[in-house]
C-alpha positions as CSV (number, residue, x, y, z in Angstrom):
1,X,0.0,0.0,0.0
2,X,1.7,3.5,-0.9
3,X,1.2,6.5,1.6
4,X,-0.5,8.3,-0.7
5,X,-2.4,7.2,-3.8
6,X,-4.3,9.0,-6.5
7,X,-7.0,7.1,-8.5
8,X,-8.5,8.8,-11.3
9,X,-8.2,12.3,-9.6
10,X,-10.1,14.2,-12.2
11,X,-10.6,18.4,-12.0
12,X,-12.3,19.8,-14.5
13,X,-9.0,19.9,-17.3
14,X,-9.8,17.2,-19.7
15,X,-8.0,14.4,-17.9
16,X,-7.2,12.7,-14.9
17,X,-4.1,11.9,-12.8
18,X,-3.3,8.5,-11.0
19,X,-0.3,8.2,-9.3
20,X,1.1,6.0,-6.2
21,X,3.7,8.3,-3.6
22,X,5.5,5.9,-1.0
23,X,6.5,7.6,2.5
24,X,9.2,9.8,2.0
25,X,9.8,9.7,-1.4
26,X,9.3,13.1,-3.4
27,X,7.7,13.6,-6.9
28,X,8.1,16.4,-8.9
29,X,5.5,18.3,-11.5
30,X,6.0,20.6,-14.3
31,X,4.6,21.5,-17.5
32,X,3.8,24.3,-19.5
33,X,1.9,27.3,-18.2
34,X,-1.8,26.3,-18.1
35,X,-1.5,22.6,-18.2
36,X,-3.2,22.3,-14.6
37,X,-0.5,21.7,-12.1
38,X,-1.6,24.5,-9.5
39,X,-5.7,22.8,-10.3
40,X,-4.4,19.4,-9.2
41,X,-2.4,20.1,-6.5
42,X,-5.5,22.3,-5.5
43,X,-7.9,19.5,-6.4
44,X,-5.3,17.3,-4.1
45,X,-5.6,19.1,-1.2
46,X,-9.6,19.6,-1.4
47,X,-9.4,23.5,-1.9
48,X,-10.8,22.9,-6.0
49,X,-14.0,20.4,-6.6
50,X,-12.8,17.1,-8.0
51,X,-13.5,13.1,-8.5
52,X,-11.8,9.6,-8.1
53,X,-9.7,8.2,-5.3
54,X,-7.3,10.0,-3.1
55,X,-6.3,8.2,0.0
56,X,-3.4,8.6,2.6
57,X,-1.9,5.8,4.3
58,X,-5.0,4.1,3.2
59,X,-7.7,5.7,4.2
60,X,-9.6,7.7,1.9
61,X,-10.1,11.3,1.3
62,X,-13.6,10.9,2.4
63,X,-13.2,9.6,5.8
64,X,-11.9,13.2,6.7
65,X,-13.2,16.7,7.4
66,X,-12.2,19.1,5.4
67,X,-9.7,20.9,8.1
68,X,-8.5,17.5,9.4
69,X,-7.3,16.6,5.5
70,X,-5.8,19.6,4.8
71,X,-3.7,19.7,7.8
72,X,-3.2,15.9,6.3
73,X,-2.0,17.0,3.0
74,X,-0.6,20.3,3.4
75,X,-0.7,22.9,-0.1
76,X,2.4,25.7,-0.2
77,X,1.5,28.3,-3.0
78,X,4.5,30.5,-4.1
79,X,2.2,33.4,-3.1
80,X,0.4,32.1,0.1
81,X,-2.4,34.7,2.1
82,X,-1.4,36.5,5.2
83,X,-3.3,38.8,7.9
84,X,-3.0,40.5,11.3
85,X,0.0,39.6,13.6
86,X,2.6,37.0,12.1
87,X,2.7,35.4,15.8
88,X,-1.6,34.5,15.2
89,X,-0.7,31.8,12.8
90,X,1.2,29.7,15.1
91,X,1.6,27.3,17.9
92,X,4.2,28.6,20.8
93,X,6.3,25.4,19.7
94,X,6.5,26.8,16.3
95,X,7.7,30.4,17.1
96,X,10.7,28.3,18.9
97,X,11.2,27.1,15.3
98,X,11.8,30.8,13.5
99,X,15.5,30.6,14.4
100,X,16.0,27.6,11.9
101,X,14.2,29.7,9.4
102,X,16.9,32.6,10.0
103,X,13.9,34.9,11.3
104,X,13.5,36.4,14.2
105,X,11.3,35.0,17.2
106,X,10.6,38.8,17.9
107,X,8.4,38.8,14.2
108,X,6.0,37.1,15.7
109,X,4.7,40.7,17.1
110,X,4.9,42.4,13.6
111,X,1.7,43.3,11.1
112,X,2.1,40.3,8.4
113,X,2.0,42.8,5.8
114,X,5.0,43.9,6.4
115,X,6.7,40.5,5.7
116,X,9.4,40.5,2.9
117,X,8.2,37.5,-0.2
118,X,11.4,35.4,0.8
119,X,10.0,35.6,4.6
120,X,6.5,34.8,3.7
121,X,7.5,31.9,1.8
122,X,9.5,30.5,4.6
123,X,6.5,31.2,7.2
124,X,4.5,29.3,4.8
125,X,6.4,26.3,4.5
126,X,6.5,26.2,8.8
127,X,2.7,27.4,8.9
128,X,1.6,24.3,6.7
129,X,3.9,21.4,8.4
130,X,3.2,22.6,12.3
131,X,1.0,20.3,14.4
């Protein structure tokens, strides 16, 4: 059984994607502009409508809520949405994680639109794997 497997996944483009992911292996997509990567990986984490199979670690899409999947199956757009105080999107155990990220604990206190893009992306990547 793979960790994460793909049956059919069909959103909308004119075709469908199957694929089989084991634990800790990593899988790359590309294609032209247009071709539907960012609408599957949308579709993949629930945030687009879509058919077939998804499961994780063998249990289906389905048996999820919506929050409970997507903090499953987490999606990191190169652009991802920010408001009020950088500190309200995390755990205390993840502000004691900035350090590795070369920021500074203190941001935690600052407006989130004053973030830099590199800075956001890096808070994005912590925001989507925290527990």
């Amino acid at each position: 059984m793979s960790f994460l497997s793909i049956s059919s996944l069909d959103f909308n483009m004119g075709f469908s994607v199957s694929l089989e992911v084991e634990r800790s292996e990593g899988i790359g997509i590309y294609g032209p502009s247009g071709c539907g990567k960012s609408r599957f990986l949308r579709a993949l984490v629930d945030l687009e409508p879509s058919e077939g199979q998804v499961s994780l670690d063998g249990v289906s899409r389905e048996s999820f809520s919506p929050p409970a999947w997507r903090k499953s199956i987490s999606l990191v757009p190169a652009q991802s949405q920010w408001w009020g105080k950088v500190g309200e999107h995390f755990s205390e155990e993840s502000l004691r994680s900035f350090g590795q990220l070369k920021l500074s604990e203190s941001m935690a206190d600052d407006d989130s639109n004053a973030l830099s893009s590199g800075e956001k992306q890096r808070l994005a990547v912590l925001r989507a794997v925290q527990q």
